[in-house]
C-alpha positions in Angstrom: 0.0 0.0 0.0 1.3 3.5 -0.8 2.4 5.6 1.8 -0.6 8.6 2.4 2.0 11.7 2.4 1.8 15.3 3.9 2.3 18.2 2.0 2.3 22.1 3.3 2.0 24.8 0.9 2.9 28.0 2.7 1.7 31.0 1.0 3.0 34.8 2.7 -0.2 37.0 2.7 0.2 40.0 0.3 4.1 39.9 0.6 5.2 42.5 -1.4 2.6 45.2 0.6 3.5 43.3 4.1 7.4 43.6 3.7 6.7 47.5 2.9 5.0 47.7 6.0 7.8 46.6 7.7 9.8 49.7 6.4 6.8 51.7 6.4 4.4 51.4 9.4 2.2 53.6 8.1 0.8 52.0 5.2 -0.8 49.3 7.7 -4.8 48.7 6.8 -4.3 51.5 3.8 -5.0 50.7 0.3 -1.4 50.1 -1.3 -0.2 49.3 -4.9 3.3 48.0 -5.5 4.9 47.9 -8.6 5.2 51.7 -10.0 3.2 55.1 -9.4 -0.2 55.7 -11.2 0.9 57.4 -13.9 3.6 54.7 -15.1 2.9 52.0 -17.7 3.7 49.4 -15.8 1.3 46.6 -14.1 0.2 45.8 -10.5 3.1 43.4 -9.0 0.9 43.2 -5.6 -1.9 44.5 -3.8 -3.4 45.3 -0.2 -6.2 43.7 1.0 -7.8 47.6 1.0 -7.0 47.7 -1.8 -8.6 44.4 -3.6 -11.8 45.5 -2.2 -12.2 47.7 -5.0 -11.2 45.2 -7.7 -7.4 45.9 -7.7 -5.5 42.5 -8.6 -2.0 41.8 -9.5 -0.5 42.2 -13.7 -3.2 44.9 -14.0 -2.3 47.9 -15.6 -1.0 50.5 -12.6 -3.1 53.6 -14.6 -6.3 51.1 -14.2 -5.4 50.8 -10.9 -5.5 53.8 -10.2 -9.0 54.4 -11.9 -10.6 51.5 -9.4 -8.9 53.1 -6.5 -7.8 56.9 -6.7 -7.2 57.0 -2.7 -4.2 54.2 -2.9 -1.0 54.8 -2.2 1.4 53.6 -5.3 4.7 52.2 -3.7 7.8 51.5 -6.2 8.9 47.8 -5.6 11.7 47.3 -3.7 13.4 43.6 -5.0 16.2 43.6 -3.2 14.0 43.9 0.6 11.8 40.8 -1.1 15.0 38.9 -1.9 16.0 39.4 1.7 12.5 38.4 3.5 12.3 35.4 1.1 15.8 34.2 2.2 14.3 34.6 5.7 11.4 32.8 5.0 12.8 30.0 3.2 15.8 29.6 6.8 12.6 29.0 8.4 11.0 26.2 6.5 14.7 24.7 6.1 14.1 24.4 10.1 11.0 22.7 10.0 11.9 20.5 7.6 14.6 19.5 5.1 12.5 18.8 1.9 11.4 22.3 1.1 10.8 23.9 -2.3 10.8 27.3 -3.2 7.4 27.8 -5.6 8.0 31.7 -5.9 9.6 34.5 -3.7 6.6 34.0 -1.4 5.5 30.8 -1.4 6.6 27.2 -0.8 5.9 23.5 -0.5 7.0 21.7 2.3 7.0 17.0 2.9 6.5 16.8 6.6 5.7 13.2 5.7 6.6 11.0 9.1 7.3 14.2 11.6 4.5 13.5 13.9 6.9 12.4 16.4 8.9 15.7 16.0 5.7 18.1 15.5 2.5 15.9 16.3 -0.3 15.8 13.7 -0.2 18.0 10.6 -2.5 20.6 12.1 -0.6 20.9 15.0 2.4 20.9 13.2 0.8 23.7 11.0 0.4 26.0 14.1 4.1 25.7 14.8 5.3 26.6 11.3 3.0 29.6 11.7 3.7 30.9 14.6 7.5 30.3 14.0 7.0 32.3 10.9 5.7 35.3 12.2 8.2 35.3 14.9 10.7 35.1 12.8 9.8 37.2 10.2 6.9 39.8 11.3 5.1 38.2 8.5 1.8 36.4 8.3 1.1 33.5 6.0 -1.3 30.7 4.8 -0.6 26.8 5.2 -2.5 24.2 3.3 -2.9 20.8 4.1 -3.2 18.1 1.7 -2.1 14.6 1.3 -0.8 16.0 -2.6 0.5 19.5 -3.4 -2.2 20.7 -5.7 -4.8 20.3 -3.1 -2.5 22.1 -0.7 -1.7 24.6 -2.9 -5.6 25.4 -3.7 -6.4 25.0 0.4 -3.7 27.4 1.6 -5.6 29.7 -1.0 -9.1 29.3 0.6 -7.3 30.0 4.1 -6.1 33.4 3.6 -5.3 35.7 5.2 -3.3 34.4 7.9 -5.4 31.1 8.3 -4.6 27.1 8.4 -6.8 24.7 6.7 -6.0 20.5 6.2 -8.0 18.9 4.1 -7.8 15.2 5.6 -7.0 12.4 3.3 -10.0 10.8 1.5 -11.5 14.2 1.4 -10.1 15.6 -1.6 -13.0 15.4 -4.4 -15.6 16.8 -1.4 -13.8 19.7 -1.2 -12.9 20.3 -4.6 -15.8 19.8 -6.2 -17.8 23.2 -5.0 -14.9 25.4 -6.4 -14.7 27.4 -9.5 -12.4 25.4 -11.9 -10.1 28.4 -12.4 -8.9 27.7 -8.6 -7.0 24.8 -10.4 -3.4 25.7 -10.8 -2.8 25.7 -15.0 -6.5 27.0 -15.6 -5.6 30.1 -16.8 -8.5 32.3 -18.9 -8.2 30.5 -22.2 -8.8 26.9 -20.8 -11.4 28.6 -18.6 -13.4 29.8 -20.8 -12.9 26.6 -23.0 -14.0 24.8 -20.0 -17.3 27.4 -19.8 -17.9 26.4 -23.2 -18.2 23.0 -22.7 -20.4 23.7 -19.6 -18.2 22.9 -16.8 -17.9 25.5 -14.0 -17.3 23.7 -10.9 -14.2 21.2 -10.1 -16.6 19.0 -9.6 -18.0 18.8 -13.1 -14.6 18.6 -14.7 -14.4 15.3 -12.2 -17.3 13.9 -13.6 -16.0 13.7 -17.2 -14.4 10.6 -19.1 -10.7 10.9 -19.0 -10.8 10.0 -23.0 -13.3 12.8 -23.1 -11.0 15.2 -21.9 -7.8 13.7 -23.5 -9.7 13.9 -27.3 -10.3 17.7 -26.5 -7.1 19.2 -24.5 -4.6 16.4 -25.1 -2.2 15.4 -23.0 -3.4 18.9 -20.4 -6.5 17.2 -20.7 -5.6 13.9 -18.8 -3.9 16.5 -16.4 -6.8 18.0 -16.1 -9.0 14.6 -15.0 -6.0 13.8 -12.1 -6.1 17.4 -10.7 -9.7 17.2 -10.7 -9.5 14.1 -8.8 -7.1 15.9 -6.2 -3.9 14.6 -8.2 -0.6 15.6 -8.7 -0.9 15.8 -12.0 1.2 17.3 -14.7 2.9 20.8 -14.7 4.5 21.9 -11.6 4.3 18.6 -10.0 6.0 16.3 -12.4 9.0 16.1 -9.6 9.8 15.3 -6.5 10.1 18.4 -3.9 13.6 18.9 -3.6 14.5 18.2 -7.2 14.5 21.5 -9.2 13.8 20.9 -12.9 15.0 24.6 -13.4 13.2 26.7 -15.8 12.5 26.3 -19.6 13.8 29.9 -21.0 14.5 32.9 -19.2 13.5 36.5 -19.9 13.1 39.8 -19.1 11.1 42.5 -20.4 11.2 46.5 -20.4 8.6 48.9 -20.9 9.1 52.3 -21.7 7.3 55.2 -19.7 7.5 57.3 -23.1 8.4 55.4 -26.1 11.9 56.4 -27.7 13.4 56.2 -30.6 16.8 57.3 -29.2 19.5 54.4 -30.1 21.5 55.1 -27.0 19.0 54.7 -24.6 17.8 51.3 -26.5 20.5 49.9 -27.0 21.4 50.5 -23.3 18.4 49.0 -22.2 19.1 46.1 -24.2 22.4 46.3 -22.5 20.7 45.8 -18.9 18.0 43.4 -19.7 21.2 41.2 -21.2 22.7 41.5 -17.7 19.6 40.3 -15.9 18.9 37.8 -18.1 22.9 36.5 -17.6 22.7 36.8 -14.1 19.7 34.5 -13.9 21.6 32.2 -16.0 24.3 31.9 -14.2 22.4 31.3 -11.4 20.9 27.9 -12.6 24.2 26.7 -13.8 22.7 27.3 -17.3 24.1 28.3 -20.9 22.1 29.4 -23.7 22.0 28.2 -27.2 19.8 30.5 -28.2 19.0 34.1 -28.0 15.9 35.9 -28.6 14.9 39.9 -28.8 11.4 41.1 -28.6 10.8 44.2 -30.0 7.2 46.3 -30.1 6.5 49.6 -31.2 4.2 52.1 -30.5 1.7 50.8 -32.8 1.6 47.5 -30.3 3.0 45.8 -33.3 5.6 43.4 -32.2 8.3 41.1 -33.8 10.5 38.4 -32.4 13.7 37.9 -33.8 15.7 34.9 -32.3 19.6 33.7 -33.5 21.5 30.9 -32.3 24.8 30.8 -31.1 27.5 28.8 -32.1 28.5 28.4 -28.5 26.3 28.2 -25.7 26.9 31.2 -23.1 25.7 32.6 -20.3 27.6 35.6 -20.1 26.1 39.3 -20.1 28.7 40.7 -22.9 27.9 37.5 -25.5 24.7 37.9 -25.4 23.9 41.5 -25.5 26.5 41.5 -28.9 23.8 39.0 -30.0 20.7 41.1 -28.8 22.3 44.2 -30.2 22.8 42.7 -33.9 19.6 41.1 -34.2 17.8 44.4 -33.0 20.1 46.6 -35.3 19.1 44.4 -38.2 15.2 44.7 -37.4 14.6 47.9 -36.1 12.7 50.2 -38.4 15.4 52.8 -38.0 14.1 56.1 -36.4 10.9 53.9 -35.3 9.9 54.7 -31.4 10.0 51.7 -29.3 7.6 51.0 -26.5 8.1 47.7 -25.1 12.1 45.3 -25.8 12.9 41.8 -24.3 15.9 39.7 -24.1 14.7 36.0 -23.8 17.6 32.8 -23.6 16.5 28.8 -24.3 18.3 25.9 -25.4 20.4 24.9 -22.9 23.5 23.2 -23.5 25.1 20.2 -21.7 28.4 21.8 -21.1 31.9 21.1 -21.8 31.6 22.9 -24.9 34.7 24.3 -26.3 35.4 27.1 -29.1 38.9 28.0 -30.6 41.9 28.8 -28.0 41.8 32.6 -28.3 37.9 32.6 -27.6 38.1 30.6 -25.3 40.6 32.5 -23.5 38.6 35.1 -23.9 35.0 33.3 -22.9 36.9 32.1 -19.6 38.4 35.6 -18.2 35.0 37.3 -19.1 33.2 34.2 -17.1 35.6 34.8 -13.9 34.7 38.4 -14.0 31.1 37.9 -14.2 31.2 35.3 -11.7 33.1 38.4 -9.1 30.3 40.7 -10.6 27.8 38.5 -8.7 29.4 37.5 -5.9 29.3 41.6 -5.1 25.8 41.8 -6.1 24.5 39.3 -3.6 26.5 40.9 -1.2 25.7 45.2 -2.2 22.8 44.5 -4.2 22.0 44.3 -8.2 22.8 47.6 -8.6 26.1 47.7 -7.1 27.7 46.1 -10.8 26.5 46.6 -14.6 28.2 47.0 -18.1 29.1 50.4 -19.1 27.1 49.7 -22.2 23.9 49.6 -19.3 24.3 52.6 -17.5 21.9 54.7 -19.6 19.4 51.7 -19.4 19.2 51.4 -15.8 15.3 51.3 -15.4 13.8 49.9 -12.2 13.8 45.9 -11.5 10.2 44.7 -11.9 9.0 42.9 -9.0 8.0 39.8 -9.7 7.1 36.2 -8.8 10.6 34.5 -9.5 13.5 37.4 -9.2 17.3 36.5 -9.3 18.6 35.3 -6.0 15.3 32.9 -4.9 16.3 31.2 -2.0 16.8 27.1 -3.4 17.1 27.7 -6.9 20.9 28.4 -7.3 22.2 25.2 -8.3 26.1 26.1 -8.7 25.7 27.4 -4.7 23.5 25.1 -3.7 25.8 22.0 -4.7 28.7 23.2 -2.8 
């Protein structure tokens, strides 16, 4: 008989806002944006509780936020304090338990499989974690319970803020069924509406279907679909074990400009910086690129993507802005302002890859620099090292869900 196993998913309630109270007292119980003033073109990276009362949400459009909510108070995002609280989180679920995994700056999934002896029973066990948390942190946070991760995941949802909720083995499909089938993780708007189509709104009618049903319209998402409804792991961001980071697929980042330009300088310096983030996140997963991809949009909203591959993997900030920089100069409608340009790296090589002696050479002493570039970015910040190419191009770091220097995810540190 399989062994019944206990997952947490710990969610920190409104992170972003809560570790900006920390610095900012004041803000406590007040509607509060982060991500960008009200004016800016940029999008919603977190939200107050005050301030989802009157329908502001995350990745909307800070100016439309501002519209549902005139009385807010638009805070920049601060990266660097999240990367610090996360790190601070993530010491504390290392001391409850060993088998941790780092979903996002602000959440996490933790096996306390066989710790009853340790902690008691997994509510119990729950109440420790939480009040260790905020003890440790000044934060508050959800915990789901779940004998699988997605049901966890979904739970520590219906218990915010600040709430526990276990959802005892056998249970799953009772409690799933009731909920909107967009609270399963995957079902994003397209698939949800897909679903609506096919009349299925609830968890629970998604359950109901035939597995070949679902397979012969969504594929192989499909038969995801018919475990998660079930309460299964299935598919997606549970295909390994927790613990055993799969790393990510491509990397990118993305710059939007608060008034679009047509000034080659101040492009190609942006594409200087976003090179540099994209490098540094690279090098963070032990990864080399193969290829290298600009996106380019114009104030028209029409976009292009232009992508060239290397004959030499890389994951170093200088080699791939040369690449970023030739494809844009041969795609640019010269003169033509530019709203939006992204620097996006996939195919990632197996290593041990070798080029002629003088590049080499070359490849090697720009790798040793780079790797003393980050060693004094973790320790003064992002800021505290860029290209010279950059300097013109150094716009704000977007807050976001999985930012350079996530606590677990650096594989070169983490196998030392």
């Amino acid at each position: 008989m399989k062994e019944v196993r206990t997952y947490f998913h710990v969610d920190m309630d409104a992170f972003f806002v809560s570790v900006e109270e920390l610095y900012d007292p004041s803000l406590k119980g007040k509607p509060v944006v982060v991500g960008g003033q009200s004016h800016e073109r940029g999008v919603v990276s977190a939200a107050s509780y005050a301030a989802r009362k009157f329908g502001v949400h995350s990745a909307m459009p800070l100016r439309t936020a501002y519209q549902k909510c005139p009385q807010a108070i638009f805070v920049d995002g601060h990266p660097d304090r999240y990367r610090e609280y996360s790190h601070r989180v993530h010491d504390v679920l290392e001391s409850f338990s060993p088998l941790v995994e780092m979903a996002s700056v602000d959440e996490a999934y933790l096996d306390i499989t066989g710790t009853e002896r340790l902690y008691g029973p997994p509510l119990r066990a729950a109440h420790l974690l939480h009040e260790r948390m905020k003890k440790a942190t000044q934060l508050n946070c959800s915990i789901g319970i779940a004998a699988s991760r997605l049901v966890a995941k979904i739970t520590s949802d219906q218990a915010k803020p600040n709430g526990i909720l276990w959802v005892i083995p056998g249970c799953e499909a009772a409690f799933l069924a009731p909920l909107d089938v967009r609270k399963v993780p995957g079902v994003g708007k397209v698939t949800e509406k897909n679903l609506h189509l096919l009349g299925i709104r609830k968890v629970g009618d998604l359950a109901q279907l035939d597995d070949g049903f679902l397979e012969e319209r969504f594929g192989k998402w499909g038969m995801a679909l018919a475990g998660k409804a079930r309460g299964a792991d299935a598919g997606g961001w549970f295909d390994t074990e927790i613990g055993e980071d799969a790393g990510p697929k491509s990397i990118s980042h993305e710059h939007t400009f608060n008034e679009d330009t047509g000034n080659l300088e101040q492009i190609e310096a942006t594409l200087a910086r976003l090179s540099e983030m994209v490098g540094r996140r690279l090098r963070e997963h032990g990864l080399e690129a193969r290829t290298i991809q600009l996106k380019l949009r114009y104030t028209d909203f029409s976009t292009i993507t232009r992508a060239h591959s290397l004959p030499r993997a890389t994951q170093l900030d200088t080699e791939i802005y040369e690449e970023i920089r030739e494809l844009f100069r041969r795609n640019w409608k010269t003169g033509a302002p530019v709203r939006l340009l992204g620097v996006h790296a996939s195919g990632w090589a197996e290593g041990g890859e070798q080029m002629d002696l003088l590049g080499e050479d070359r490849h090697q002493k720009w790798k040793e620099t780079m790797a003393a570039a980050d060693r004094m970015r973790d320790r003064f910040g992002e800021k505290a090292v860029s290209l010279a190419a950059s300097l013109r191009g150094n716009f704000r770091e977007r807050t976001h869900e999985n930012p350079v220097g996530l606590p677990g995810k650096n594989r070169e540190k983490n196998s030392k």
